[in-house]
KEKE-3310 file (N, C-alpha, C; in steps of 0.2 Angstrom, whole numbers, plus 5000, padded with zeros to 4 digits):
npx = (4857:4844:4830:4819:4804:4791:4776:4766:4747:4737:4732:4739:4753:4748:4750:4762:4768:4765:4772:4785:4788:4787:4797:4807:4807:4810:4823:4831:4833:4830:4813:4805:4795:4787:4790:4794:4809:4816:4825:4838:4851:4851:4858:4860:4849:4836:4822:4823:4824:4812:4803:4807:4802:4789:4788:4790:4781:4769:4766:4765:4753:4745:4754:4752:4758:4766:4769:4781:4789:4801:4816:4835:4848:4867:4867:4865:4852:4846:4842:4834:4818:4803:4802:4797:4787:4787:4785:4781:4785:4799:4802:4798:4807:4819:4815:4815:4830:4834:4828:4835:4849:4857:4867:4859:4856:4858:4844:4835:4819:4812:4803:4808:4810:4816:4829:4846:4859:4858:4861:4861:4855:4845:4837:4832:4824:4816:4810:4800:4793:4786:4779:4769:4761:4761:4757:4754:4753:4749:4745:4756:4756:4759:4773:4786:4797:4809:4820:4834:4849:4862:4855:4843:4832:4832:4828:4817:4801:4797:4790:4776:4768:4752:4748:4740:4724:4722:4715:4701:4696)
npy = (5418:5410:5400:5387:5384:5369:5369:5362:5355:5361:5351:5341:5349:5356:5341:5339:5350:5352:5339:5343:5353:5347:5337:5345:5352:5340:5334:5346:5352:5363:5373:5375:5377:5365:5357:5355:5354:5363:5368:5374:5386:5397:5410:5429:5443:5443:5448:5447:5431:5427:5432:5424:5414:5414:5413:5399:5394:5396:5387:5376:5365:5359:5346:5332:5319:5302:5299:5285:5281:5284:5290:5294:5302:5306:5320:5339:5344:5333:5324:5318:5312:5313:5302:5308:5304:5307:5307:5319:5331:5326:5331:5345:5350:5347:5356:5368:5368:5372:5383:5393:5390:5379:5365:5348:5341:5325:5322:5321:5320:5327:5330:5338:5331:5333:5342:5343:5332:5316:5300:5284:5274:5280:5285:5275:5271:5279:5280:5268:5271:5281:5275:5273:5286:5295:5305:5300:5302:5318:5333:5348:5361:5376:5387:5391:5406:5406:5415:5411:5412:5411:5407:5394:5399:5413:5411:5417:5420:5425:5425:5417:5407:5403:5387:5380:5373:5356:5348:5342:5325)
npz = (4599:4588:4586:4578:4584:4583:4593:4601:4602:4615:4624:4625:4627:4641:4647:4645:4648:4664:4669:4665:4674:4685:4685:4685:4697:4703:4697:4700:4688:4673:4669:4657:4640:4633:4617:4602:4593:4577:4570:4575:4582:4574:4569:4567:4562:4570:4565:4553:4554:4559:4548:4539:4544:4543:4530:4528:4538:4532:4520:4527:4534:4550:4561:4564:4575:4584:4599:4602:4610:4626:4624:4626:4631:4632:4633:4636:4631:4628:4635:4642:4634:4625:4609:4594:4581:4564:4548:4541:4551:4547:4537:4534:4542:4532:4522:4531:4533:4520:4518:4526:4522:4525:4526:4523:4540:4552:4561:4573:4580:4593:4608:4622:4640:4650:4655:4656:4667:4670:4678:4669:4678:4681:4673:4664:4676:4678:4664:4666:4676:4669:4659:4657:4656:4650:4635:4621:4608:4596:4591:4580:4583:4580:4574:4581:4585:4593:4605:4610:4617:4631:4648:4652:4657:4651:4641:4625:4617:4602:4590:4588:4576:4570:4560:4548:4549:4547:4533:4530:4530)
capx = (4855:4838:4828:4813:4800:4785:4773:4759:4740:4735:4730:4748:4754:4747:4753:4768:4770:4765:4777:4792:4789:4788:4803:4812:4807:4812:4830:4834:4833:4827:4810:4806:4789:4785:4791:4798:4813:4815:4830:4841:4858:4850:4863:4858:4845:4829:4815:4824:4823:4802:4801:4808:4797:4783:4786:4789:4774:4762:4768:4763:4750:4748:4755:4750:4764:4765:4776:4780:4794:4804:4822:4839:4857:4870:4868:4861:4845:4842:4842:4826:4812:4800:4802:4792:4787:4783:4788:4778:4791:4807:4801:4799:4815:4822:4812:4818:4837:4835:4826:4840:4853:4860:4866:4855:4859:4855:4838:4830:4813:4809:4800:4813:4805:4822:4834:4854:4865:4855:4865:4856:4852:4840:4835:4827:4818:4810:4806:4798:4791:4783:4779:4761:4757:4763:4752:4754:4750:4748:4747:4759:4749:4762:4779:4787:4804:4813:4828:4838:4853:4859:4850:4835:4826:4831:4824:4811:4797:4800:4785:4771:4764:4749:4749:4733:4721:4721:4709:4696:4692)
capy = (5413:5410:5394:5386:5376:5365:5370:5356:5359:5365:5347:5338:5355:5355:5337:5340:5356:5348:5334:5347:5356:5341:5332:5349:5349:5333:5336:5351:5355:5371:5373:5375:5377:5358:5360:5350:5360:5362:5369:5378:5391:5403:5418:5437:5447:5442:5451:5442:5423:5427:5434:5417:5408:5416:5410:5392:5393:5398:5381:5369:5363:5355:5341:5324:5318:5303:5299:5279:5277:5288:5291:5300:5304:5310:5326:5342:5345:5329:5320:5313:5315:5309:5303:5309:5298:5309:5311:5326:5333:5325:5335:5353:5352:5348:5363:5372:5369:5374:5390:5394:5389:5376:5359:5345:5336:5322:5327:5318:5326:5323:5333:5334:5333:5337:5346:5341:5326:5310:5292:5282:5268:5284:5287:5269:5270:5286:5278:5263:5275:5286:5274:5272:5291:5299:5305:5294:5306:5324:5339:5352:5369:5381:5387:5398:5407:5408:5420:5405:5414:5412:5404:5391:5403:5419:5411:5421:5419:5431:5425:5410:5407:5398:5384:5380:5365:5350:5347:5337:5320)
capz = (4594:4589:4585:4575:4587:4585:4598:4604:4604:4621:4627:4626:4629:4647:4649:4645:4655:4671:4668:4664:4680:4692:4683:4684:4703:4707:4696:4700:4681:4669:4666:4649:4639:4626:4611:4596:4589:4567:4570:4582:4581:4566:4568:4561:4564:4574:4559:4546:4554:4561:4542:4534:4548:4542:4523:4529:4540:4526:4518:4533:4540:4557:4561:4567:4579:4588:4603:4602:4617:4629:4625:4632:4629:4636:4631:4641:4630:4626:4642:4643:4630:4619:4602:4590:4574:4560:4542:4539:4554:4546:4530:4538:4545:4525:4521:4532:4531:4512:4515:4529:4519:4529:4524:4528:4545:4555:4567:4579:4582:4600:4614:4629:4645:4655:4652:4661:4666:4674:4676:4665:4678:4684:4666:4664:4680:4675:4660:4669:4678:4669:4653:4655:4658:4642:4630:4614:4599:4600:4586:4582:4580:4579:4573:4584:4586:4601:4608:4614:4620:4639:4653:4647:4661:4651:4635:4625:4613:4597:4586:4587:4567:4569:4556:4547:4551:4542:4529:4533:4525)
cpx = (4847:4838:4822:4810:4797:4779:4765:4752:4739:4734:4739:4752:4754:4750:4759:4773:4771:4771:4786:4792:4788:4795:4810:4814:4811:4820:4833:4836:4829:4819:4807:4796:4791:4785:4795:4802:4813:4822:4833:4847:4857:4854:4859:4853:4838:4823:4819:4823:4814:4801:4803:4805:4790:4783:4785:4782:4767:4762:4766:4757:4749:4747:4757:4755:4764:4773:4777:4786:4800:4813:4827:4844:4860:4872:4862:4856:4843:4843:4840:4820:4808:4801:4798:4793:4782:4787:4786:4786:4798:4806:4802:4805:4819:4820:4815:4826:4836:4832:4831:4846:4860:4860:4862:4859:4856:4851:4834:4827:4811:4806:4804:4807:4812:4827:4842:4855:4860:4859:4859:4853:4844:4835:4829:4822:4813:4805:4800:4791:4784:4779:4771:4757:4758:4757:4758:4754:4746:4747:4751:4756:4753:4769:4783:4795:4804:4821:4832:4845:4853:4857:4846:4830:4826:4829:4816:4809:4797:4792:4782:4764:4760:4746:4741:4731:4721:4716:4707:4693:4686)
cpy = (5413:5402:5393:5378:5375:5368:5366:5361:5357:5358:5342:5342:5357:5348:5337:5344:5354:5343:5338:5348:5351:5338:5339:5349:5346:5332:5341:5354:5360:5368:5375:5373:5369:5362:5355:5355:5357:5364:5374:5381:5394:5410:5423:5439:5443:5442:5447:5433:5422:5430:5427:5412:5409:5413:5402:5390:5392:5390:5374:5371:5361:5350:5335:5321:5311:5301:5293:5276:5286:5288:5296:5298:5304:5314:5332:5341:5339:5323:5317:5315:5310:5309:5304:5306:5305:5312:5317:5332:5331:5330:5343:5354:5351:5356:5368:5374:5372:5382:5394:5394:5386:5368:5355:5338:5331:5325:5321:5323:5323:5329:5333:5334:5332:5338:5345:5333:5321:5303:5288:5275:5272:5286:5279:5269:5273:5283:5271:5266:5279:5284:5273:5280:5297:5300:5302:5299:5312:5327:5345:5356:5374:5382:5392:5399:5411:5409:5413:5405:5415:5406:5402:5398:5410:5418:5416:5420:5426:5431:5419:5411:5402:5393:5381:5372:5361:5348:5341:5333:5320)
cpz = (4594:4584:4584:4580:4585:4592:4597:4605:4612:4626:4630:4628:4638:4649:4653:4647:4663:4671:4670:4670:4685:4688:4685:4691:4708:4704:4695:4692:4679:4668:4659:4645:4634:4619:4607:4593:4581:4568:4574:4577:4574:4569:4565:4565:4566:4568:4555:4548:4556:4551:4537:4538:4545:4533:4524:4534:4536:4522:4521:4535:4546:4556:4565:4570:4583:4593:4605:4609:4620:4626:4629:4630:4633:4633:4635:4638:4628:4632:4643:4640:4628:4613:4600:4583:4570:4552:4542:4546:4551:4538:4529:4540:4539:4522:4524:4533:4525:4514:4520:4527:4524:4526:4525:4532:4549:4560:4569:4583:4588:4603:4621:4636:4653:4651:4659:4661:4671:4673:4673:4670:4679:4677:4666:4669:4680:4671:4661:4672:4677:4662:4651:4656:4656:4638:4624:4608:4602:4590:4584:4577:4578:4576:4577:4583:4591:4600:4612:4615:4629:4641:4649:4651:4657:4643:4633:4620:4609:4594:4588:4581:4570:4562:4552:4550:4547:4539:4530:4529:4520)
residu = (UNK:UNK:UNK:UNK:UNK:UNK:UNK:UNK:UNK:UNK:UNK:UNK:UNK:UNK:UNK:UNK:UNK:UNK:UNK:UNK:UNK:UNK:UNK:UNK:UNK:UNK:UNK:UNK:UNK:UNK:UNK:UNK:UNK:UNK:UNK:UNK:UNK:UNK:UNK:UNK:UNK:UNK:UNK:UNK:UNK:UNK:UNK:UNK:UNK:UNK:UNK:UNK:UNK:UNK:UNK:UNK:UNK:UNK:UNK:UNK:UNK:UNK:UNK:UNK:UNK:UNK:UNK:UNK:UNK:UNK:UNK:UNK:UNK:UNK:UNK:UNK:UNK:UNK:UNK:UNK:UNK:UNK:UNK:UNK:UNK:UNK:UNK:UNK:UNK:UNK:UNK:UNK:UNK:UNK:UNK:UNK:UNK:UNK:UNK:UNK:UNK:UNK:UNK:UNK:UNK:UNK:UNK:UNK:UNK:UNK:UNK:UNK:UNK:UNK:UNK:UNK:UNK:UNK:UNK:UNK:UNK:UNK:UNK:UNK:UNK:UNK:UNK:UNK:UNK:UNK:UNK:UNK:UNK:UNK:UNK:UNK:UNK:UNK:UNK:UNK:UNK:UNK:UNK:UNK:UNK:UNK:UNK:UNK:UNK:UNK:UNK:UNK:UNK:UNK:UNK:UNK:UNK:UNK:UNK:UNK:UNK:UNK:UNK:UNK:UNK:UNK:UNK:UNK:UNK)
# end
């Protein structure tokens, strides 16, 4: 399978890298690059999903993000993340069901920052935790597609579309 991310300007990016890799550490979970998904489970050929990233890409600019409170599921990939608040995000991800040719579904744009199963009294205390030393508002620069078949460890970067700058006031 492959998969449409978001990829963070370099400053949130490194946060949120350090972060992953001590949480991952500390729970024995995957490590994994920061990233906000558009869409996941694209089926077919690889040059055809980086060829209709490349047309959605051309369409976006970067986009303003930010991340108002910690969340978590009980679900492996969303375990413990950050929300991200962003229409221009909830928009892309319409755009991009449509040029996919995918209904449109419920999406919740976040940032995970573990990946696996945590009991949730350990989930709040994390978020207790760690509530002051999150970055708050970030950028997303890129649009990449990722091989997301397998092991998170055997994941692999296909293409990364850099998105233009935002026109300036």
């Amino acid at each position: 399978m492959t998969s449409l991310w978001f990829g963070p300007d370099e400053t949130t990016a490194s946060e949120c890298r350090a972060l992953i890799a001590r949480l991952a550490a500390r729970y024995a979970a995957p490590v994994f690059p920061p990233h906000v998904t558009l869409l996941g489970d694209l089926p077919g050929d690889e040059a055809a999903v980086v060829a209709r990233a490349r047309t959605l890409a051309t369409g976006l600019r970067r986009l303003v993000v930010t991340f108002p409170r910690i969340g978590w599921r009980d679900e492996y990939f969303r375990c413990f993340y950050l929300e991200v608040e962003s229409d221009e995000v909830v928009a892309a991800r319409g755009d991009a069901e449509a040029l996919f040719g995918r209904e449109p579904s419920p999406y919740l744009p976040h940032l995970s920052l573990i990946y696996g199963e945590l009991p949730a009294d350990e989930k709040a205390r994390l978020r207790a935790e760690l509530n002051r030393r999150l970055p708050m508002a970030g950028e997303l620069q890129t649009l990449e597609v990722w091989r997301t078949r397998g092991e998170v460890r055997s994941w692999a970067q296909i293409a990364a579309l850099t998105l233009q700058p935002r026109a300036r006031p």
